[in-house]
DSSP file (Angstrom, degrees, kcal/mol; ACC not computed):
  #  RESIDUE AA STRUCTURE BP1 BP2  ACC     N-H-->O    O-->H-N    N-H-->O    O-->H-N    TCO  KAPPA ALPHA  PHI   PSI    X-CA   Y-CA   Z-CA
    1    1 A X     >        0   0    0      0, 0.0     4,-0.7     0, 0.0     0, 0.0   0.000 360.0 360.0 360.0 -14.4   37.1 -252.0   87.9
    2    2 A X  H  >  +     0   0    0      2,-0.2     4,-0.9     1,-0.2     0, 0.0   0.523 360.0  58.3-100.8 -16.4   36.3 -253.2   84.1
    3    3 A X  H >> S+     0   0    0      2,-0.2     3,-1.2     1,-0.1     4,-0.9   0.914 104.4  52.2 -80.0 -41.1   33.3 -251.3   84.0
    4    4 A X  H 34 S+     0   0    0      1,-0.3    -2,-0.2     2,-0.2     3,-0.2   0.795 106.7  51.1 -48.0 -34.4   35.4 -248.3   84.7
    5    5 A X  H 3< S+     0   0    0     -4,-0.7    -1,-0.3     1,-0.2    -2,-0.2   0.785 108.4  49.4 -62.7 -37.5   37.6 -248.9   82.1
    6    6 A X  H << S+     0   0    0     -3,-1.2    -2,-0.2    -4,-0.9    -1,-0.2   0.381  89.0  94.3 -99.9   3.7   34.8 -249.3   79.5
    7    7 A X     <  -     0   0    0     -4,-0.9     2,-0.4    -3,-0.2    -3,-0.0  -0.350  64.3-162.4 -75.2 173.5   33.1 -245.9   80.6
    8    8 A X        -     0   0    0      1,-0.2     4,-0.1     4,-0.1    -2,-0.1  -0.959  28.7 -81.7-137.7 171.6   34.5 -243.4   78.2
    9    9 A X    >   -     0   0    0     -2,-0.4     3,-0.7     2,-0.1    -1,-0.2   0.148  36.9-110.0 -63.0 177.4   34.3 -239.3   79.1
   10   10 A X  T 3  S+     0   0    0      1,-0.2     2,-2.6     3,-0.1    -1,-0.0   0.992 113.5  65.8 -71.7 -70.7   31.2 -237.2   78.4
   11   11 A X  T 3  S+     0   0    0      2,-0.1     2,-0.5     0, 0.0    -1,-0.2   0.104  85.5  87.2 -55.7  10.7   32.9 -235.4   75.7
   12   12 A X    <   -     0   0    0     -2,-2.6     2,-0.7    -3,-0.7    -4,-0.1  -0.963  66.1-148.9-127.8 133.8   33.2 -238.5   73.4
   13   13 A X        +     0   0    0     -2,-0.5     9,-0.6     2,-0.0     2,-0.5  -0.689  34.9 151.7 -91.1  89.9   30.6 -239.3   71.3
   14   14 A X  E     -A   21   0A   0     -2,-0.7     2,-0.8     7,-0.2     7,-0.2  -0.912  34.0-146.6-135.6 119.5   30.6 -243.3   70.9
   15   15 A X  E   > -A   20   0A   0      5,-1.5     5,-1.6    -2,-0.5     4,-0.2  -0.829   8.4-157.4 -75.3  90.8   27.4 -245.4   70.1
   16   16 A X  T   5S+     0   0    0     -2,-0.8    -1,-0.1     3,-0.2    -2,-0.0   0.302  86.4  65.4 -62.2  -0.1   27.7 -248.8   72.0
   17   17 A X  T   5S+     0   0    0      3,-0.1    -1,-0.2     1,-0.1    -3,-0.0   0.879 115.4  21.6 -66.1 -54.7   25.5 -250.2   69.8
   18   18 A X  T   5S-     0   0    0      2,-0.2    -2,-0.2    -3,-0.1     3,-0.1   0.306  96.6-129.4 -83.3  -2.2   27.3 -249.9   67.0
   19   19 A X  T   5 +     0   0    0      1,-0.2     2,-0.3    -4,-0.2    -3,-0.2   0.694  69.1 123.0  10.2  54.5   30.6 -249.7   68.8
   20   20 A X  E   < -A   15   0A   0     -5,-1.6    -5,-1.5     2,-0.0     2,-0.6  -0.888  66.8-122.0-106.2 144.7   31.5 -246.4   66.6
   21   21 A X  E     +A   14   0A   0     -2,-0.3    -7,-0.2    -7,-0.2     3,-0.1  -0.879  34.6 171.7 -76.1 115.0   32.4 -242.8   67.2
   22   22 A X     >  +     0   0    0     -2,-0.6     4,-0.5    -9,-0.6     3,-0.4  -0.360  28.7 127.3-114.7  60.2   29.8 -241.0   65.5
   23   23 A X  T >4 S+     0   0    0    -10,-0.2     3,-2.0     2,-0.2     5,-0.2   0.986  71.7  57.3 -69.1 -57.9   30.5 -237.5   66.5
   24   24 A X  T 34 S+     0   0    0      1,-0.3    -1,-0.2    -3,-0.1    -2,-0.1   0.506 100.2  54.5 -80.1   8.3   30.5 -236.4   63.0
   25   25 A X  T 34 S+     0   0    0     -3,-0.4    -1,-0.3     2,-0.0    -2,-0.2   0.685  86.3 102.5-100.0  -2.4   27.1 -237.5   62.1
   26   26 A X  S << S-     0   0    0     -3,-2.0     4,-0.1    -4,-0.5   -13,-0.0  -0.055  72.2-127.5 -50.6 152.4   25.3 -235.7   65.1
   27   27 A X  S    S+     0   0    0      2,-0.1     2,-0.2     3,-0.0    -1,-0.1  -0.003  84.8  47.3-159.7 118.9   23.5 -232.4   64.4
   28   28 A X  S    S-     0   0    0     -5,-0.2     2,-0.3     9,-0.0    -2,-0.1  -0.530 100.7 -77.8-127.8-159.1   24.9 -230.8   66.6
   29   29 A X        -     0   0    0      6,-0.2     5,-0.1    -2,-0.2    -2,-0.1  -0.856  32.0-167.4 -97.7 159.8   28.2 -229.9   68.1
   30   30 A X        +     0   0    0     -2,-0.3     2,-0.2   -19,-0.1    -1,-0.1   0.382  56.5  43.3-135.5 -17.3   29.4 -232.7   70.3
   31   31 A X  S    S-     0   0    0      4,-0.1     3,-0.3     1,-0.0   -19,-0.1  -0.438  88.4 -89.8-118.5-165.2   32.6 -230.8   72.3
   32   32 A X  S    S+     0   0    0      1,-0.2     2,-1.2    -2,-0.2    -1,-0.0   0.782 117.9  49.2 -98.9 -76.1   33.6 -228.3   73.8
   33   33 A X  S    S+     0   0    0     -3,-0.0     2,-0.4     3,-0.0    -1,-0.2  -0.363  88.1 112.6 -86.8  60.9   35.3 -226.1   70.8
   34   34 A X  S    S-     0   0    0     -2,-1.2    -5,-0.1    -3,-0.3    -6,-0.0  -0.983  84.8 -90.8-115.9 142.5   31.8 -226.7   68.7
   35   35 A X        -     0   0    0     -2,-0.4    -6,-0.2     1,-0.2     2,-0.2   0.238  45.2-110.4 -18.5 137.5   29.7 -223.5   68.1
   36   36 A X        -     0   0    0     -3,-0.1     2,-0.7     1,-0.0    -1,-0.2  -0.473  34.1-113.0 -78.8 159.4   27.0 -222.9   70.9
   37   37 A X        -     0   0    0     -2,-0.2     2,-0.4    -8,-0.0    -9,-0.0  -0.807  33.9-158.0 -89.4 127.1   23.4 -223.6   69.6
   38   38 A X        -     0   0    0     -2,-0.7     2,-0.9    -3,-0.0    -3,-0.0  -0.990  10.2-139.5-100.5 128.6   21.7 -220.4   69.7
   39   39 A X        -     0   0    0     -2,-0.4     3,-0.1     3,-0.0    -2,-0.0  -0.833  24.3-123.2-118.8 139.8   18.2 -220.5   69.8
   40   40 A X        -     0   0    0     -2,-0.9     2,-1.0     1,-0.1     3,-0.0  -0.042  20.4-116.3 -47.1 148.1   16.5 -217.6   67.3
   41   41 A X        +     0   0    0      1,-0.1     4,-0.3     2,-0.0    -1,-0.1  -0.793  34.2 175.0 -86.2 108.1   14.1 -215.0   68.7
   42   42 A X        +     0   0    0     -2,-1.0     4,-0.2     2,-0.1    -1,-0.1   0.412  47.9 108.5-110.5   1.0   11.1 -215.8   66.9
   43   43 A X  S >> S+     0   0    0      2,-0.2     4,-2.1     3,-0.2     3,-1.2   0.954  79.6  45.0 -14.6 -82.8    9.2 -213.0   69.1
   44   44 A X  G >4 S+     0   0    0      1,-0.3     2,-4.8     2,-0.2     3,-3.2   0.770 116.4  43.6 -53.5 -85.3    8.8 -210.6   66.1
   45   45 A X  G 34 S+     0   0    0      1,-0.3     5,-0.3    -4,-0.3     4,-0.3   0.528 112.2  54.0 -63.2  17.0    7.7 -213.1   63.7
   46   46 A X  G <> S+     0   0    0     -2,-4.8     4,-3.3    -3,-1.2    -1,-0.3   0.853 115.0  42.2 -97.4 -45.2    5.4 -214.6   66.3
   47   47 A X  H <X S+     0   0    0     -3,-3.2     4,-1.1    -4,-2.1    -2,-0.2   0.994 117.9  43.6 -72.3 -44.6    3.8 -211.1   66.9
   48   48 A X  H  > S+     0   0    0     -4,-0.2     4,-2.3     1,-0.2    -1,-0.2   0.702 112.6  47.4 -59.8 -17.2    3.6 -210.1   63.5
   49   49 A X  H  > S+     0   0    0     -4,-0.3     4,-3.1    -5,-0.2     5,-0.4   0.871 112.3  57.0 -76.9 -60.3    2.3 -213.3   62.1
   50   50 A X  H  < S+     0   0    0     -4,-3.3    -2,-0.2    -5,-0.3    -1,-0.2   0.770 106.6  53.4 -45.7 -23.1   -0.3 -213.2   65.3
   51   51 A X  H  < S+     0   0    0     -4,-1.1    -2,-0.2     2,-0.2    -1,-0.2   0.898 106.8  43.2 -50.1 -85.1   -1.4 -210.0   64.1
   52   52 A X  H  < S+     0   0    0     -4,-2.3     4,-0.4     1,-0.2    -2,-0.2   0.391 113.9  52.0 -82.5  12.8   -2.2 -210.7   60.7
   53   53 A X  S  < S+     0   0    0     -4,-3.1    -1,-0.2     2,-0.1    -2,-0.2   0.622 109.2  55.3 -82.1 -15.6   -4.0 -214.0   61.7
   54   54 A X  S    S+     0   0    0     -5,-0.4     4,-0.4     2,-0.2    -2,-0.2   0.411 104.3  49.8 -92.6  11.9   -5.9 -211.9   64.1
   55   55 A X  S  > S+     0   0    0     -4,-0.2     4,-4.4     3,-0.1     5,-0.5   0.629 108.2  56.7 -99.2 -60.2   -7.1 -209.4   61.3
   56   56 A X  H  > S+     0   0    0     -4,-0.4     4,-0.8     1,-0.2    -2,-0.2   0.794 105.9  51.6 -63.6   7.1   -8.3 -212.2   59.2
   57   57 A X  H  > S+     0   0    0      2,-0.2     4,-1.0     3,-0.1    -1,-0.2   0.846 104.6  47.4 -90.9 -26.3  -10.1 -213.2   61.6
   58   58 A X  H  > S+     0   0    0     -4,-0.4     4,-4.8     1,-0.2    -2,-0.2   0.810 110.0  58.3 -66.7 -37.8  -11.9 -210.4   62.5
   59   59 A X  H  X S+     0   0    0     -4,-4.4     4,-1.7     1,-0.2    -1,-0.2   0.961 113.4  36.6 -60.0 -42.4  -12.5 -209.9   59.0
   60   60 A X  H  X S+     0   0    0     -4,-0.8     4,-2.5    -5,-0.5    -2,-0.2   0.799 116.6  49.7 -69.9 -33.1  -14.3 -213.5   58.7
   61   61 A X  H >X S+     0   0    0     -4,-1.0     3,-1.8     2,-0.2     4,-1.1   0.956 117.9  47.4 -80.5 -73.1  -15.9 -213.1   62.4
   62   62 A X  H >X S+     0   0    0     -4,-4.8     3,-2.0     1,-0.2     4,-1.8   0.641 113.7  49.1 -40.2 -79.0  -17.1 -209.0   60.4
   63   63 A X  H 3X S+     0   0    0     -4,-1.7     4,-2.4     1,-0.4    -1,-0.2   0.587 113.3  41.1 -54.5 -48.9  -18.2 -210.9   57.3
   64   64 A X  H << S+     0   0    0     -4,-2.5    -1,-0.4    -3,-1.8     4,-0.3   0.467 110.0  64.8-100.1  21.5  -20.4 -213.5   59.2
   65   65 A X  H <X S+     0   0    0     -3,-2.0     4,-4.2    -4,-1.1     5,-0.4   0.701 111.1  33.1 -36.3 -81.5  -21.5 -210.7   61.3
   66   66 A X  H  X S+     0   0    0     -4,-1.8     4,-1.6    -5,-0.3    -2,-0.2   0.890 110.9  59.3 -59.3 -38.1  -23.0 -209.2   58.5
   67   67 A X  H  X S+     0   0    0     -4,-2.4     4,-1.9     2,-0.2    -1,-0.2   0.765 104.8  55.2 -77.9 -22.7  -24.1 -212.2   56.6
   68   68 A X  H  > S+     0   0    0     -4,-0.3     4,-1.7     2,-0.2    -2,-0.2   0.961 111.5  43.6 -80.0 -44.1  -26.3 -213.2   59.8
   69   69 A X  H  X S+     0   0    0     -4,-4.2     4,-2.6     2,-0.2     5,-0.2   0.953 112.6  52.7 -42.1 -40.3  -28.1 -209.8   59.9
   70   70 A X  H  X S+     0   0    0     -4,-1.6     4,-3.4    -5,-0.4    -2,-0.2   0.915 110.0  42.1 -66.8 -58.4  -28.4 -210.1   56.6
   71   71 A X  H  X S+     0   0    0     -4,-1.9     4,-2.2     2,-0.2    -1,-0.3   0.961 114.2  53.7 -58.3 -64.4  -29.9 -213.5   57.1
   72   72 A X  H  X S+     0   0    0     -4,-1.7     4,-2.2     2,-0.2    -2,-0.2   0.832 111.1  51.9 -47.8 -55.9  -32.5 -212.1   60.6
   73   73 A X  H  X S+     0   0    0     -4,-2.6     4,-6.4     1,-0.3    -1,-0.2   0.982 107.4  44.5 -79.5 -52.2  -33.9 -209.2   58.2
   74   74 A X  H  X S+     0   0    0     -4,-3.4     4,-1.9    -5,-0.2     5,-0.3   0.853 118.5  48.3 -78.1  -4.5  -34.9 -211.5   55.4
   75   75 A X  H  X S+     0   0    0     -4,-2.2     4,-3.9     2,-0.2     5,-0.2   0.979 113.5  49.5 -53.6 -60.8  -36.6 -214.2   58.5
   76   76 A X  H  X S+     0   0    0     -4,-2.2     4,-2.5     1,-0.2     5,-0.3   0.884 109.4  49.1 -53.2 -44.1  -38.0 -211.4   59.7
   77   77 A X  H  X S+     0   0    0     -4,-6.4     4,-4.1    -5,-0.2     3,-0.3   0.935 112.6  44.6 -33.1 -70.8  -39.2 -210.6   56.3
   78   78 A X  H  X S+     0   0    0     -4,-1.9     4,-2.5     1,-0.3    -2,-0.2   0.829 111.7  54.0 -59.4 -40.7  -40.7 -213.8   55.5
   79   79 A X  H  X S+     0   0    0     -4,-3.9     4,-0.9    -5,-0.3    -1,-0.3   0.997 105.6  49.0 -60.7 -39.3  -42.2 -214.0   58.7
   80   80 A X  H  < S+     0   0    0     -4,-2.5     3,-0.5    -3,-0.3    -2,-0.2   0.903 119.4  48.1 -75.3 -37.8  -44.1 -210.4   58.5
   81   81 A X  H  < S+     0   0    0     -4,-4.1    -1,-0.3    -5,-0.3    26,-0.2   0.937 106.2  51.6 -66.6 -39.4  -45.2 -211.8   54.9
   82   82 A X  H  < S+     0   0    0     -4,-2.5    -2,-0.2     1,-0.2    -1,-0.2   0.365 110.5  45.1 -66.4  -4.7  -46.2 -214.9   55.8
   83   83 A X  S  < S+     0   0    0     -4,-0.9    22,-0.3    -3,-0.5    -1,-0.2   0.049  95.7 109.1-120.6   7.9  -48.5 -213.8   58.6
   84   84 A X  S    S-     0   0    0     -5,-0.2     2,-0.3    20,-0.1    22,-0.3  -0.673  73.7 -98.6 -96.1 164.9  -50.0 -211.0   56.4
   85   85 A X  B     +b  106   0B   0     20,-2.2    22,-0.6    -2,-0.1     2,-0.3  -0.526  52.1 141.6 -76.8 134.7  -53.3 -210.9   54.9
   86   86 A X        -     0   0    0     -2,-0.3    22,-0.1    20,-0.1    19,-0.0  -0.991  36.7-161.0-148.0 168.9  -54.0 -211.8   51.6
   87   87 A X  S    S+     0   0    0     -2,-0.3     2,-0.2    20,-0.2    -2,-0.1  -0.121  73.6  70.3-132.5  49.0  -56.7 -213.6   49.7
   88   88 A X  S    S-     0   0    0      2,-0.0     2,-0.5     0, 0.0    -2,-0.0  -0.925  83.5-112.5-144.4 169.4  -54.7 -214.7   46.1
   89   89 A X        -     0   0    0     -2,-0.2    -2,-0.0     0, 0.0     0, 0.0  -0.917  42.3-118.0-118.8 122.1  -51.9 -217.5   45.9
   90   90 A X        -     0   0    0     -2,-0.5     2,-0.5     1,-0.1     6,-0.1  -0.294  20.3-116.5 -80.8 164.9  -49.0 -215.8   45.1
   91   91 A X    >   -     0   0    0      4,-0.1     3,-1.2     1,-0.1    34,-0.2  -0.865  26.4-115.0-108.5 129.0  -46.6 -216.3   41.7
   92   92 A X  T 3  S+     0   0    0     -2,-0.5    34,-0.2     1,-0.3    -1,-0.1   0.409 104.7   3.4 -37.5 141.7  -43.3 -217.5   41.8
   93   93 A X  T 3  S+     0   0    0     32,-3.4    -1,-0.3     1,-0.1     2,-0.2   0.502  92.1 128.0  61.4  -1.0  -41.3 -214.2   40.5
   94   94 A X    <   -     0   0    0     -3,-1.2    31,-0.9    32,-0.1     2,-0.2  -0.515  61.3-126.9-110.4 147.7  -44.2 -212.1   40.3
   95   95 A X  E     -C  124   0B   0     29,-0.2     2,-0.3    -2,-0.2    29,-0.2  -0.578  30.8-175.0 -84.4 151.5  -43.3 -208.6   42.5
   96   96 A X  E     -C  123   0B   0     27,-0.9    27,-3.0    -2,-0.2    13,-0.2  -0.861  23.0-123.6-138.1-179.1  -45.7 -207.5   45.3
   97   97 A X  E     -CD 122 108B   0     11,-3.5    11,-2.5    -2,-0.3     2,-0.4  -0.593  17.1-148.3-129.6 152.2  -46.0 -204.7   47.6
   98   98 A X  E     -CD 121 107B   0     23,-2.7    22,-3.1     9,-0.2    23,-0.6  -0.939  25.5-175.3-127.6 105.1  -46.2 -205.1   51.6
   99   99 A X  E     -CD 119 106B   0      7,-1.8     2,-0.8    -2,-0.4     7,-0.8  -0.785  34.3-132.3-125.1 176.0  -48.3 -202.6   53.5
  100  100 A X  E     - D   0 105B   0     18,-2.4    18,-0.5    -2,-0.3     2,-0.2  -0.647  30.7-175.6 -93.3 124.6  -49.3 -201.5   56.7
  101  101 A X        -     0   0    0      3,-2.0    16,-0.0    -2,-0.8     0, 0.0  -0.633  50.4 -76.7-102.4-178.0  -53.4 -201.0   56.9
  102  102 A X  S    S+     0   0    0     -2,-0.2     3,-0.1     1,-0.2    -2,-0.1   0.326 124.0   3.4 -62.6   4.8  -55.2 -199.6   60.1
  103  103 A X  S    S+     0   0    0      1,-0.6     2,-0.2     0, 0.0    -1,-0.2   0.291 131.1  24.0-167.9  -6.3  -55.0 -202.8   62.1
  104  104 A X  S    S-     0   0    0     -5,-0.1    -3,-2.0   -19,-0.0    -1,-0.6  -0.891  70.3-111.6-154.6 178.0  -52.9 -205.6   60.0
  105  105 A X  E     - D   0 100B   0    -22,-0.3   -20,-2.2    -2,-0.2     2,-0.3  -0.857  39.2-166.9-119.1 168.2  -50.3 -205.8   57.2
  106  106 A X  E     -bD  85  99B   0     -7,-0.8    -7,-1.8   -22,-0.3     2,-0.5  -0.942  25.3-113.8-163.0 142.3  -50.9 -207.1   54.0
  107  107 A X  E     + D   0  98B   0    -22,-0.6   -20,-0.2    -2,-0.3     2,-0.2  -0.504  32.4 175.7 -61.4 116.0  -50.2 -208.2   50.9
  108  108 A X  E     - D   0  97B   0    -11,-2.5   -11,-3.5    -2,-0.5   -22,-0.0  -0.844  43.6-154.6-151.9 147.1  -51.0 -206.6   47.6
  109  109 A X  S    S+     0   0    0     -2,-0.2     2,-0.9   -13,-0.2   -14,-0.1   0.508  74.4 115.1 -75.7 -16.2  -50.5 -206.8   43.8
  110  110 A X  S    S-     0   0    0      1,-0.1     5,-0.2   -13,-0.1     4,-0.1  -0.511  70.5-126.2 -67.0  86.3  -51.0 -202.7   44.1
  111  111 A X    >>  -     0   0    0     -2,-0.9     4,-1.2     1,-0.1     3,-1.0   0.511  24.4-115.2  -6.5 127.4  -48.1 -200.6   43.1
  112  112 A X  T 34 S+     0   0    0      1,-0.2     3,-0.3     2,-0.2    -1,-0.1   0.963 118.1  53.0 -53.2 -26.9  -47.1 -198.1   45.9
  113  113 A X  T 34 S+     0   0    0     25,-0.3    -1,-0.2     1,-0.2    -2,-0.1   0.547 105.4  56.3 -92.1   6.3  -47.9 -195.1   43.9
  114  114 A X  T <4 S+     0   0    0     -3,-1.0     2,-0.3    -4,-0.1    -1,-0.2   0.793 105.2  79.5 -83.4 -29.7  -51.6 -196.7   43.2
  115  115 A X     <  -     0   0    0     -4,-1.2     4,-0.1    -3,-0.3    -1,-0.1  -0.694  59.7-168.3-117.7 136.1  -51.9 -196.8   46.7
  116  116 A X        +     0   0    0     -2,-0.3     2,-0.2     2,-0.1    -1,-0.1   0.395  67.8  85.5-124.2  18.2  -52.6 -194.5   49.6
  117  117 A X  S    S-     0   0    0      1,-0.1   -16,-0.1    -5,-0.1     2,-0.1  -0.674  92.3 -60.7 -96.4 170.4  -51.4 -197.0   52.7
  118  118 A X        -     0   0    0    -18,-0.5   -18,-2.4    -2,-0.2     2,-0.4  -0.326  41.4-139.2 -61.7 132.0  -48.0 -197.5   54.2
  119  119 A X  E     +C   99   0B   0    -20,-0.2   -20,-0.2     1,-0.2    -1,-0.1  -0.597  30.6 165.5 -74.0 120.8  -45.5 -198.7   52.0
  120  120 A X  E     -     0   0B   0    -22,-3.1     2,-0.2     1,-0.4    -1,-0.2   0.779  60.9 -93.0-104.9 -27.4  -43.2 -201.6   54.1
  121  121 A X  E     -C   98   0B   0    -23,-0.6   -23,-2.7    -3,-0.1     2,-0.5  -0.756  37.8 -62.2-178.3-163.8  -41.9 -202.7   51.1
  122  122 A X  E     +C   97   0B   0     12,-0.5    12,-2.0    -2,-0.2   -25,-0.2  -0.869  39.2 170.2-110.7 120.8  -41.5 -204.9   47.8
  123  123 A X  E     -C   96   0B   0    -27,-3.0   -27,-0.9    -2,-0.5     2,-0.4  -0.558  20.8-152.3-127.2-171.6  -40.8 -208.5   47.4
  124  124 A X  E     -C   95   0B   0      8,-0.3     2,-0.3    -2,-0.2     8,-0.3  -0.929  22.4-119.1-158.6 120.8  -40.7 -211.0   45.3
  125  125 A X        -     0   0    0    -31,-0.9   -32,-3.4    -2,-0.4     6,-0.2  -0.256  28.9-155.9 -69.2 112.1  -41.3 -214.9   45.6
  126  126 A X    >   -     0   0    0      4,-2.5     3,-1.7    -2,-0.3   -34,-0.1  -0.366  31.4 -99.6 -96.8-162.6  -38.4 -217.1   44.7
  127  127 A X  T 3  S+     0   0    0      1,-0.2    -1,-0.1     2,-0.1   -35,-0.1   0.885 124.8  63.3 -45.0 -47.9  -38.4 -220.9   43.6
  128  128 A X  T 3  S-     0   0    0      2,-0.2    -1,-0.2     1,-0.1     3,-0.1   0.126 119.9-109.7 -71.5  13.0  -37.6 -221.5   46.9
  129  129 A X  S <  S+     0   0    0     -3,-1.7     2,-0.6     1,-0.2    -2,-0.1   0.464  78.7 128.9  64.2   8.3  -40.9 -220.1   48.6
  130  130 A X        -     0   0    0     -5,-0.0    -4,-2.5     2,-0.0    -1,-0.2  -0.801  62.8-126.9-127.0 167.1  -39.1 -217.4   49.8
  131  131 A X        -     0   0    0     -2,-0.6     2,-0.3    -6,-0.2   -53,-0.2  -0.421  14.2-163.1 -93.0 156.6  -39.6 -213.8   49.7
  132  132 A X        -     0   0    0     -8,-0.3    -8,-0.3   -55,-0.1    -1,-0.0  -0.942  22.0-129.8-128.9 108.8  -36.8 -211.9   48.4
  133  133 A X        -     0   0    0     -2,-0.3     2,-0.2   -10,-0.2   -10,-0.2  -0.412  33.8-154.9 -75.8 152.1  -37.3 -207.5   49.5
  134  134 A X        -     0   0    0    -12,-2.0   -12,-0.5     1,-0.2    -1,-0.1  -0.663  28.3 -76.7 -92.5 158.5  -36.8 -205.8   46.0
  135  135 A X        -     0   0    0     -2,-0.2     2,-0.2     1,-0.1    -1,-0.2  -0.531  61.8-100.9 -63.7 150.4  -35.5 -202.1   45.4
  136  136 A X        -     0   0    0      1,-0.1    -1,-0.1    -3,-0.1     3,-0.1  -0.583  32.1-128.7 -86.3 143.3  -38.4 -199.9   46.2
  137  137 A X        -     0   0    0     -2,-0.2     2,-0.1     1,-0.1    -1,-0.1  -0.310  34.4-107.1 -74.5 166.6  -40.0 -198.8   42.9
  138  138 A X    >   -     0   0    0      1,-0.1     3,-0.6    -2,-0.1   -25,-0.3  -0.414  26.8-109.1 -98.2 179.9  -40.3 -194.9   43.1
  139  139 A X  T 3  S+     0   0    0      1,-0.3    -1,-0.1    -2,-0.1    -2,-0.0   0.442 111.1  67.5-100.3   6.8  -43.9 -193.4   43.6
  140  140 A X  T 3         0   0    0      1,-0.2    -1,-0.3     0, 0.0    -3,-0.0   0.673 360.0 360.0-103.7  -8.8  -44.1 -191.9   39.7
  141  141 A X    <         0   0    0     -3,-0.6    -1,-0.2     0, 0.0    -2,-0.1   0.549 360.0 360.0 -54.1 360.0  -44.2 -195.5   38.3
């Protein structure tokens, strides 16, 4: 029966630790006549916020999209140069012209409009051994 005595109702807030009512440090409400908890509809801001993290992403996913072709053309580049013929060592900065002959490609100091094979293009050797395509010069140079 003394345990009964010492239970006290649901609806009282008392910390046996402390052997205080601390209803009015809770927070929350702690009775009956306390405001209900609502909890907010965070829906919209969930979608819209999902939205615009899923546009920047696409933009970042588009961006290294782009920067990895970007990156496969100039491999490819350097590869098609580096397996082309040539019989000179080339210089760092120096422009040259990439063309198609009747059976190989090759490398050439020869302007395009000097020249009467296919033009693949113009590159240019950077610090860094690698070829870099230049704008093509026009054929009246």
């Amino acid at each position: 029966m003394a345990e009964e005595k010492d239970k006290k109702p649901d609806n009282i807030v008392y910390n046996t630790e402390t052997e205080q009512y601390n209803a009015n440090i809770l927070p929350y409400g702690s009775n009956v006549g306390a405001p209900a908890i609502q909890v907010e509809d965070v829906t919209a801001w969930k979608s819209y916020h999902a939205n615009k993290a899923n546009h920047h992403f696409k933009s970042r996913f588009d961006e290294l999209k782009k920067a990895y072709k970007e990156l496969l053309e100039e491999v490819n580049c350097n590869d098609i140069i580096f397996n082309a013929r040539y019989n000179f060592e080339p210089i760092i900065g120096q422009v040259y012209h990439l063309y198609q002959g009747e059976d190989h490609v090759f490398l050439s100091m020869i302007k395009p409009h000097e020249c009467t094979f296919e033009h693949i293009g113009s590159f240019r050797l950077s610090a860094s051994n690698v070829w870099e395509r230049v704008p093509s010069q026009s054929k009246t140079q």
